[in-house]
N, C-alpha and C positions, 0 to 999 in steps of 0.2 A: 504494500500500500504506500503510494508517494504521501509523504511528509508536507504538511503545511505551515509556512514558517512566517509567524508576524513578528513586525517589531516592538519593542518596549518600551519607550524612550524616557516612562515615569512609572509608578505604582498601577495609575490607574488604568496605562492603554495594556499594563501587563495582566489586568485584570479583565481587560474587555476581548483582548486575545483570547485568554483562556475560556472565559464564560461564551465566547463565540464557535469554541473547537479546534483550536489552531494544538496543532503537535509540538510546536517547540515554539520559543520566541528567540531571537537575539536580540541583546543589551548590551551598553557600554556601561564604565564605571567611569569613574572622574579624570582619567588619563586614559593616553594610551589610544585611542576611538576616535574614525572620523566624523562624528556628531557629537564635537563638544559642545556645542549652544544648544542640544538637548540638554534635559533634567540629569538626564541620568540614574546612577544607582547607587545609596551610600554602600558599606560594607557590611553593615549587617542586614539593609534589604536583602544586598543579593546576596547572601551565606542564605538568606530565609528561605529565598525565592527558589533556590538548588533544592533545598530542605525539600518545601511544599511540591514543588514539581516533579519532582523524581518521586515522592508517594502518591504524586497523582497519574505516575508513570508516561511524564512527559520532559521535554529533553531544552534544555537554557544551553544557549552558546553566547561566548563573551565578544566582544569586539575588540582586537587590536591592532588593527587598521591601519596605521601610521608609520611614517618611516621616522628614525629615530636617532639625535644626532649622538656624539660620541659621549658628551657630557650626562648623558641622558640613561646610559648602558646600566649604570649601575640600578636606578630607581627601575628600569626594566627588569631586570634580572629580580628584582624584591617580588614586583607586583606579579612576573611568571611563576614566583617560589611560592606567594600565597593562591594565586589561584590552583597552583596543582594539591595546596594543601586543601580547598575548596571543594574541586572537582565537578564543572561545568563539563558539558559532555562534549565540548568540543570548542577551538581557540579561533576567532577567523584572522587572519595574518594577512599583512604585506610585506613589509619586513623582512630580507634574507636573513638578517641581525636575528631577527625573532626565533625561525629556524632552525638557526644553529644553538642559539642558547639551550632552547628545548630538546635537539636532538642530544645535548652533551650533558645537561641538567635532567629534564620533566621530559623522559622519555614517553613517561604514561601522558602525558597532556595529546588530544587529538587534534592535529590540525587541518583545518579551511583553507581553503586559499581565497583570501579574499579579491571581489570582482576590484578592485585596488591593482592587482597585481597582473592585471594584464594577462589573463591567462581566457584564451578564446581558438585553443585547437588542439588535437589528441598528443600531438610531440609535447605541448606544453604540460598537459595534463597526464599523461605518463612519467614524465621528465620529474613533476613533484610526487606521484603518486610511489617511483622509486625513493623518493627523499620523506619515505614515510607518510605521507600527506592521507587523509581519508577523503576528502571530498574536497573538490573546485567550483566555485564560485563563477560560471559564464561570464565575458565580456557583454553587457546588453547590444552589443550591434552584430549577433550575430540571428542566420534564417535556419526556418525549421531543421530543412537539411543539412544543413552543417551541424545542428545541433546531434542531429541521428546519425549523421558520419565519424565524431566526435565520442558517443557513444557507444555505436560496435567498434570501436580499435580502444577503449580502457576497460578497466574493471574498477576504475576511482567513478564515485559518489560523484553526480554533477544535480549542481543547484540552480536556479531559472529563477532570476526575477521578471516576473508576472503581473506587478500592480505599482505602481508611484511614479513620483518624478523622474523626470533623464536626464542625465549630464548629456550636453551637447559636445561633449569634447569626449573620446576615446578614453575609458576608464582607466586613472591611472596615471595618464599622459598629460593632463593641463596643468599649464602655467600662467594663468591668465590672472590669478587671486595671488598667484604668489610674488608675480611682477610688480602689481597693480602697490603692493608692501607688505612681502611677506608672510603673509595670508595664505600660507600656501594650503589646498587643497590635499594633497599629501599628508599634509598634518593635522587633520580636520578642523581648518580654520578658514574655509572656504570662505570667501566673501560673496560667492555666487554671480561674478561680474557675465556670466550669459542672461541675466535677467534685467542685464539693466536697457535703459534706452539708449539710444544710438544715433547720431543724427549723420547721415552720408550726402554726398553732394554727386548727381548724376547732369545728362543731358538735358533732363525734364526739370534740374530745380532742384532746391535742399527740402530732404525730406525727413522723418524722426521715426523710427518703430525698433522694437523687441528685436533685432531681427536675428539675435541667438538664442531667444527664451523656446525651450521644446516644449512640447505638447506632453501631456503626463502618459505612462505606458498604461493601456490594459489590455488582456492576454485572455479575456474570462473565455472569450469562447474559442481559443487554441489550446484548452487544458487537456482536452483531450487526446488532442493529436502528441501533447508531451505527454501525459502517461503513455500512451501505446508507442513514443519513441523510447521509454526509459528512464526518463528522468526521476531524481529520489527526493528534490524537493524543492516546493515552487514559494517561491520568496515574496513577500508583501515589502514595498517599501515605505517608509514612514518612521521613522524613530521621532522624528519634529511634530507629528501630526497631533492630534487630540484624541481622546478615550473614545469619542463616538466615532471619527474617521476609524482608527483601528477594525474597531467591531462590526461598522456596518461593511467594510471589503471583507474581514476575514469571514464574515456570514458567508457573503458571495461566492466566496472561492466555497468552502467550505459544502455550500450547497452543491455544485457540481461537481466536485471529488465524489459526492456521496451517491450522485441518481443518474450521472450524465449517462452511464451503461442503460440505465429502463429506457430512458428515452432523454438523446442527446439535445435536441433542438429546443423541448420545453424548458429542461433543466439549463439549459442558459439562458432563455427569456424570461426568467424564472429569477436569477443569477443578474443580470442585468436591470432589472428593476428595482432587486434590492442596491443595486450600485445608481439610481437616480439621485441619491440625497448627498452621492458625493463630488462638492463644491470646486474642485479642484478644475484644475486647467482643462482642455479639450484632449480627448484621447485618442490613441494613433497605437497600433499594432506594430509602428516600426518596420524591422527589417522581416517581418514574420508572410510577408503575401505576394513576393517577387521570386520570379523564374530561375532567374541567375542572379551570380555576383553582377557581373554587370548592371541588369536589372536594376540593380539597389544601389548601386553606388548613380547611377544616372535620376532615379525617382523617389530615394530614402528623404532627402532634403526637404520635398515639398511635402511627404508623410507630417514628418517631425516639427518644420517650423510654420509658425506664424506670425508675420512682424507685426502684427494690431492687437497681437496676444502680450495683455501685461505681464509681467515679471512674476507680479503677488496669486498667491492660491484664495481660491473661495471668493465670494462677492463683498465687491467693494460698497463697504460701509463708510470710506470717507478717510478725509485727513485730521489728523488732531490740531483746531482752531488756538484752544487754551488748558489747560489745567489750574486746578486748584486743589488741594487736600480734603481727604476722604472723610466722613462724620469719623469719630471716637467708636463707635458701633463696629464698624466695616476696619477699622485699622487694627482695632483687637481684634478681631475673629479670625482675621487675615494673621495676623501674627504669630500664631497658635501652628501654622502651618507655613511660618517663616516667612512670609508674603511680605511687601510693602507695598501698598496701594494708595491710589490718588484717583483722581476724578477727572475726566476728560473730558472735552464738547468737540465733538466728530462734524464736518463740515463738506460735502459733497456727494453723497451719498441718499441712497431711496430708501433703507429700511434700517428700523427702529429696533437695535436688538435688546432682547428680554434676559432676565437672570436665568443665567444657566447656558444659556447659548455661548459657542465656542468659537472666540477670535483671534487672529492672529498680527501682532502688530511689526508692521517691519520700518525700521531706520532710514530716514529721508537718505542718507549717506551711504547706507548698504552696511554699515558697518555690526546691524545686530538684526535679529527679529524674534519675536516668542510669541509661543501658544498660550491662552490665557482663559478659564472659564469666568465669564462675567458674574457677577455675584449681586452688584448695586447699581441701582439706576434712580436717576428722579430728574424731572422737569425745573426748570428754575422760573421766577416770574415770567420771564418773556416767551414761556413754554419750548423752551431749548433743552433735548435731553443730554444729561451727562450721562455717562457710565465706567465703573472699574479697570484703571489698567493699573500694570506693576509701574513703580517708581524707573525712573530712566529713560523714559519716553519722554518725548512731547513736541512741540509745534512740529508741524508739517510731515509727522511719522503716519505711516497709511494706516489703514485696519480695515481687515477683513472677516466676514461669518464665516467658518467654518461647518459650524453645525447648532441645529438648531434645538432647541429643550425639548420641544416635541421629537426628537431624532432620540435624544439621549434615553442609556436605560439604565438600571443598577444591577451592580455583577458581584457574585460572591468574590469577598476577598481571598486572594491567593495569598499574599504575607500570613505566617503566624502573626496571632495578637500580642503575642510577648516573643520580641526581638533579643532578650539581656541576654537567653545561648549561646549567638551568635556575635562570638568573641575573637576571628580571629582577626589577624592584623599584616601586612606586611612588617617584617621585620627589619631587623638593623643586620641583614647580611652581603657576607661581603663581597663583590662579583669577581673572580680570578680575573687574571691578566692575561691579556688578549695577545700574543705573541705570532706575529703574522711570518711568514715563509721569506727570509730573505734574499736578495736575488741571487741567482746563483752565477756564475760564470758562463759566459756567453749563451745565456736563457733568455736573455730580453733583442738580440742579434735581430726581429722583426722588428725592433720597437725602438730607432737608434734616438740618438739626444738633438734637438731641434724643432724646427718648427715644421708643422703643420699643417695644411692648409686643403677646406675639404667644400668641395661645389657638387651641384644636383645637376649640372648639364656636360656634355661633350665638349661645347663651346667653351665653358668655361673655366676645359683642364686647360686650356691654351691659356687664357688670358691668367692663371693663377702663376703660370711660368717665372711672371716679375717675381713672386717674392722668395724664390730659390727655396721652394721646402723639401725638407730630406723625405715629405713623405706627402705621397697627394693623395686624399681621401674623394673617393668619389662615390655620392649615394647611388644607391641600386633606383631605379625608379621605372615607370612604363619607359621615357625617354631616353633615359639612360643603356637601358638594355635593350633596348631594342640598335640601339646604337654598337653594342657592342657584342651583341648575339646576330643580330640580322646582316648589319654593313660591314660589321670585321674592322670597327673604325681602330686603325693604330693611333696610339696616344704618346703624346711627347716624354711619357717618363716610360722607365722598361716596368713591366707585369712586378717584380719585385720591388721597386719604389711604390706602387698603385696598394693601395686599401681598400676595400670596396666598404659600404656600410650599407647596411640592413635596414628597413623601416620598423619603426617599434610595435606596429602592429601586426597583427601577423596571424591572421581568420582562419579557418578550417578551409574555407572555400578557395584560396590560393596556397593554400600550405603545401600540397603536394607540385605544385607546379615551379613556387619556390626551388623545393627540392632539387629539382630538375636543371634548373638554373645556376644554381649553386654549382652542381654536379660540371657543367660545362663550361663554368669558369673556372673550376680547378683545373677541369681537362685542358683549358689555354694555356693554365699558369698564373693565375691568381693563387695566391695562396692564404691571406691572411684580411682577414675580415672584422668590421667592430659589427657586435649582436647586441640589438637592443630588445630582445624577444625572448625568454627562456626556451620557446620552439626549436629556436636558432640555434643553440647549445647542443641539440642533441642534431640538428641536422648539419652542422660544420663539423661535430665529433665524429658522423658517420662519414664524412666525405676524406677525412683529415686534412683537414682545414685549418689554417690557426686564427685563433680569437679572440681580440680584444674587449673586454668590457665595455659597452659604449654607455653615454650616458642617464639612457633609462633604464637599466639595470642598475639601481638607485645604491649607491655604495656610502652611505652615509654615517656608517659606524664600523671599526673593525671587525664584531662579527660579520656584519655581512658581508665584506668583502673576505673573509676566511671561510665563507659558506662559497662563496662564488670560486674562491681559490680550489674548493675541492670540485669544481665543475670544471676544473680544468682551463680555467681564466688565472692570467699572470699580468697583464698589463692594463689598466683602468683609464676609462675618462672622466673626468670629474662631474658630474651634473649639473647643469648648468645655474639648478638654484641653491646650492654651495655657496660656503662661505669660508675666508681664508681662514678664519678661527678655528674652524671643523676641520677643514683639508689638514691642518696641519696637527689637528689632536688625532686622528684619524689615522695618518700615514707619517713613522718618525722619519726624521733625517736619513737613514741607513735603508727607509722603503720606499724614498722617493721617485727614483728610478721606477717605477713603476705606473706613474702617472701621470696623465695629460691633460693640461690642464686648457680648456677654453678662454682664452684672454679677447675675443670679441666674436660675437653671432646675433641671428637674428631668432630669437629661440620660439618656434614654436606653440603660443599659448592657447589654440585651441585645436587640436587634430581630430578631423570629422570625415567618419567616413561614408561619403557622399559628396556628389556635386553639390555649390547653392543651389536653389532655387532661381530659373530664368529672369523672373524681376530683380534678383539681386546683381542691375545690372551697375554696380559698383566695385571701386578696387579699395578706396580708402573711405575711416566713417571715424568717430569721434567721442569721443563719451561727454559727461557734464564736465570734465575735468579741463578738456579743452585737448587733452592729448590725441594723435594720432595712432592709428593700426591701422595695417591690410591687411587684404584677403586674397587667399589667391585659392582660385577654383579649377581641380586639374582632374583629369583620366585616375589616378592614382587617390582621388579627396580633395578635402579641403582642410586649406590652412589658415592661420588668423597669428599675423605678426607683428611686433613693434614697429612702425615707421620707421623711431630711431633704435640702434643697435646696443647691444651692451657692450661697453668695452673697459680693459684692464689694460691694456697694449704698454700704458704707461708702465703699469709694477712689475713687467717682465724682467728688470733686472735686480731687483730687489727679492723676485721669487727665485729667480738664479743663487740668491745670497743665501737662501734657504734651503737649496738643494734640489731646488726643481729644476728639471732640464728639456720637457719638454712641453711646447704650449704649442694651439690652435689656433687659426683663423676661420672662422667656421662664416662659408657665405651660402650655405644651405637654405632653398626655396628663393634665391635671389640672381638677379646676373650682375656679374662685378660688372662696373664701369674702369676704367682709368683714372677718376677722380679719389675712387672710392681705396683703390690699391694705391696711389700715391698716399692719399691721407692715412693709411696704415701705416704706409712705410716711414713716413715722418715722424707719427706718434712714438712707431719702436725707437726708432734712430734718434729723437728729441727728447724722448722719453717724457713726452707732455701729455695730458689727457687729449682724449677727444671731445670736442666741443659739440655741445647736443647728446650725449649718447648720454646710457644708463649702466647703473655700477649693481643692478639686479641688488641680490642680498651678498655682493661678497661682502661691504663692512656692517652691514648694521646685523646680517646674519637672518634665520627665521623670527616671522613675529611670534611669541611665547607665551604664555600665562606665568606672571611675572613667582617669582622664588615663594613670596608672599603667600600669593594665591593659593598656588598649590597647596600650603601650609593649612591654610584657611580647609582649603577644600579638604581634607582627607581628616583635620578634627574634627571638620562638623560631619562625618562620615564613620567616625569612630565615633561618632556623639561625646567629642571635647577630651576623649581618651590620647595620652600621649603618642606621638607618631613617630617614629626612627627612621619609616620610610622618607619622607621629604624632605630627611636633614642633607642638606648638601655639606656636612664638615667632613672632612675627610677623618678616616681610621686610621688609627698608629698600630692596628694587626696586621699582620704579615698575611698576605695573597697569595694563596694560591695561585700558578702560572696553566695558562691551555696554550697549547702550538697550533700556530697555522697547519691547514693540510693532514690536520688529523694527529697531529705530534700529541702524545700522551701528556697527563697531569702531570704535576710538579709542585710540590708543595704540603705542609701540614694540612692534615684531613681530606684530600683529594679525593681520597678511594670512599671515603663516606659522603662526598658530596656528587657526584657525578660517576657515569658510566664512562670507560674508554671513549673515546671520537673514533668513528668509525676511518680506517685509514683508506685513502681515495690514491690513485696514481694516475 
């Protein structure tokens, strides 16, 4: 029987799941989770919540979703130690870092691979399923068929999200939040920059619309062509949403897991009209009703977007006019349940919401939004209603119904009533030391010391000539290869200068013809390729290929780059939203040689796969901010890019000073000009910044949840109980040492802390 999977995102949507029939839920805790501006879950809920569910014989998975910088490893390793003392029935991961901890630590901990992780074809989903994995988590941009092709070649668990919103960008892959400051989606600090508005200038005139906000996914009446493909569990999404959202989708699904066999067509007409109360954006089956890849990469676009489609979910009740503070009444009640409330007056909107109805308020700036059940309302002399929001709002922040009181129902509580059992804690232990494979003599012989420099056209391996690079990186693309499969074009450096690089996406529905590809560029004489695709990993190993880590295979702590080391990667590129503080906690002076670091590119911040849509007949658009991006729309998708570039070109001798020897020019999705290669070349040689460009997060680093916070969060989670997990002081006890590549323990207590690491060659 396939698994019904809702999300939790507080007490009560965990209660509406269950009272709805849902088989398991996932939740995040206070770290760790790409939905931190969800509620989340303190630590004795979810100790309760394991408790209650597992005797109700149903199944909690955690969320840890995020990639994780190196300062960060230790408070990882705590929160891995307590939840395996927990025991959740399974971890959903991004994370190589995560991986490894678990595999060397919490072997019993079962791992997900979360839709994070870019994982959308059988290479990739075998490739984790050997790395122990139980089940993968689908890319959403993938079709039926693929999903059923994907399926007969593993025997790993595959999970299908079936109901919520969409990232417009290729899961995994966007940088659009993290450009924007930081905010990186990776880290689940999403700012959600596809929902905002846009204003483009074409032929016809400056125009304004949505015109990356998607349409929300529903699946209800393809559940049954996935159970009869296989699938073991179809995902609700929503951890943000409200108690009634939850319940009234997971009804839906629910009802047609149960009757679609008596009779399929009622039981979704059926299924579907209990999904009329849900507020949310306009729905699109996606990639789910096209012939071919092709197909869908030409007509996915006009499924998914709508540029007249606002940003905000549910109906617009208006913007906030004014506030003022709540009666005495309404602010103690609210307290009681940690709340702080005030009183709003809503201003452009048609409907009058009642106590109990569920709205959600989002940040004129983008920088927040929450779900909120109303509680108080009153009219003021001039018969103007106010109504309850949380403290941190106000003028000009939007608000929308979610659901309305007549929707809502009351569900047995799943928590125990008395939480005081549920005592346990991350502790104050101590993470060993991460000892990475040092280079070996003439092991890095693909990888020599210099610069860089990597283009997406034929044309412009020529024009990259000016800046003498020891190594010319050229992306694989339709253009590209066909250029050099089809015309036999020779290229100005020999096959052993040439790198070829992989796109990081990498579907069921082209993965075998990849293959193929690959296969005949070894047979030229290519030899050595950057993989931004775990796919990619097992299809270069089959061909014997050599592999660079390229930079979305996210190497942002030394576990994971010692997890990737045992995949048989030795050389790294740095990601592009890296930052010099990391790089260098990351990778010491004696493993530098190992990395390449991007010193300017135009980085890719939304990868869609799909053409636009034909009205989008624009190149450049704008935000409120006043800044520039393009887009470029190609055979191969669509990209969405900074105007201006990022660039470091300047600190390149100061990285030198540090031990780094080899940097990028990365003119990927662009064609160099002359102007653009002189102003390189000045910048290196002057060692001046570039005027107009962006320094991404290399100094300011990711945006965070400040030392504080954290602190805050995990006492009021311990309910004010002391916490050793979020002490960032360092210990004066001796570490344990782990080796790269599977090198055995080292250290007092080793053998009682950890299983051997599996040794890899």
């Amino acid at each position: 029987m396939a698994e019904l999977l809702a999300p939790a995102g507080n007490v009560e949507s965990l209660d509406a799941a269950i009272g709805e029939g849902a088989d398991a839920v996932y939740l995040g805790l206070k770290t760790f989770n790409a939905r931190l501006r969800s509620s989340n879950f303190s630590f004795r809920e979810f100790e309760g919540a394991v408790s209650s569910l597992h005797k109700k014989g149903k199944k909690i998975y955690v969320t840890v979703n995020t990639v994780c910088e190196e300062r960060e490893t230790e408070r990882l390793y705590r929160f891995l130690a307590y939840l395996n003392r927990v025991g959740p029935d399974g971890l959903i991961v991004q994370d190589y870092g995560v991986i490894r901890m678990c595999q060397e630590f919490f072997p019993n901990l079962a791992l997900h691979a979360s839709t994070q992780m870019n994982v959308e074809s059988a290479a990739a989903v075998n490739l984790l399923g050997k790395e122990g994995f139980k089940r993968a988590v689908l890319a959403r941009e993938l079709g039926l068929d693929e999903i059923k092709e994907i399926k007969a070649q593993t025997n790993v668990e595959l999970e299908v999200f079936v109901h919520g919103a969409l990232c417009v960008s290729e899961s995994g892959l966007c940088l659009f939040s993290s450009f924007l400051g930081g905010k990186s989606a990776n880290r689940g600090m999403c700012a959600q920059a596809c929902r905002r508005l846009y204003t483009t200038e074409s032929s016809g005139g400056t125009f304004q619309g949505y015109y990356f906000s998607p349409c929300d996914l529903q699946l209800i009446d393809k559940i049954p062509d996935l159970v009869q493909a296989g699938v073991e569990s179809f995902k609700i999404e929503g951890r943000m949403k409200s108690a009634e959202y939850v319940g009234s989708v997971v009804a839906a699904y629910r009802y047609v897991l149960d009757h679609w066999q008596e009779n399929k067509k009622e039981a979704v007409a059926a299924a579907k009209r209990m999904l009329a109360t849900d507020f949310a954006r306009s729905k699109t089956s996606y990639w789910y009703n096209f012939k071919s890849v092709q197909d869908g990469v030409e007509k996915a676009g006009q499924e998914i977007l709508n540029p007249n489609q606002a940003g905000g979910t549910g109906i617009y009740l208006g913007k906030i006019s004014s506030t003022k503070a709540a009666p005495a009444e309404v602010r103690e009640a609210a307290s009681e349940k940690d709340l702080r409330l005030q009183l709003a007056l809503l201003k452009g909107g048609s409907y009058n919401p009642d106590p109990g109805d569920s709205i959600r308020i989002h940040k004129r700036n983008d920088a927040g939004r929450e779900s909120h059940k109303v509680r108080h309302t009153e009219f003021d002399s001039q018969g103007r209603l106010w109504i309850d929001v949380p403290q941190g709002f106000g003028e000009g922040d939007e608000v929308y119904l979610l659901q309305t009181k007549s929707m809502s129902k009351r569900y047995p509580r799943v928590l125990p009533n008395d939480l005081a059992p549920f005592n346990h804690q991350p502790r104050d232990e101590l993470l060993p030391v991460m000892d990475l494979t040092p280079v070996q003599k003439r092991e890095l012989e693909y990888f020599p010391e210099g610069l860089y420099v990597q283009v997406s056209s034929v044309p412009d391996v020529f024009s990259a000539q000016a800046l003498n690079p020891v190594r010319l990186i050229l992306e694989l693309n339709s253009e590209s290869l066909y250029d050099l499969l089809k015309k036999k074009t020779v290229l100005p450096f020999s096959k052993k200068q040439t790198i070829l690089s992989l796109d990081p996406f990498c579907p069921q529905g082209i993965e075998p013809l990849l293959a193929e590809q690959i296969s005949q560029l070894v047979e030229m004489g290519y030899t050595t390729f950057v993989a931004n695709n775990l796919a990619q990993l097992s299809i270069l190993r089959q061909k014997g290929a050599k592999a660079i880590a390229g930079p979305y295979l996210y190497s942002f702590n030394k576990w994971a780059v010692s997890w990737l080391e045992n995949q048989g990667l030795g050389a790294f590129v740095s990601p592009y939203e890296n930052s010099k503080k990391n790089l260098e906690a990351v990778f010491e002076k004696k493993l530098r040689d190992r990395v390449l670091i991007p010193l300017y590119a135009y980085p890719a911040l939304f990868r869609m796969r799909f053409k636009l849509p034909k009205e989008y007949d624009f190149t450049y658009f704008m935000d409120k901010e006043e800044t520039n991006f393009k887009v470029n729309s190609t055979a191969d998708g669509s990209f969405v890019m900074p105007e201006a570039p990022f660039s470091i070109l300047d600190k390149r001798d100061s990285l030198l000073g540090e031990g780094f020897r080899r940097f990028l020019v990365d003119f990927s999705k662009t064609r160099i000009t002359k102007q653009e290669i002189k102003a390189v070349q000045l910048s290196l040689s002057r060692k001046a910044p570039l005027e107009g460009t962006s320094r991404f997060n290399w100094k300011e680093g990711f945006y965070s949840i400040s030392p504080q916070e954290y602190k805050s969060r995990y006492e009021k989670s311990a309910e004010a109980a002391p916490l050793p997990y979020g002490d960032p002081r360092a210990s004066s006890r001796s570490r344990p040492s782990v080796g790269g590549k599977g090198r055995p323990l080292s250290g007092a207590n080793s053998a009682k802390t950890a299983r051997p690491p599996r040794r890899r060659r």
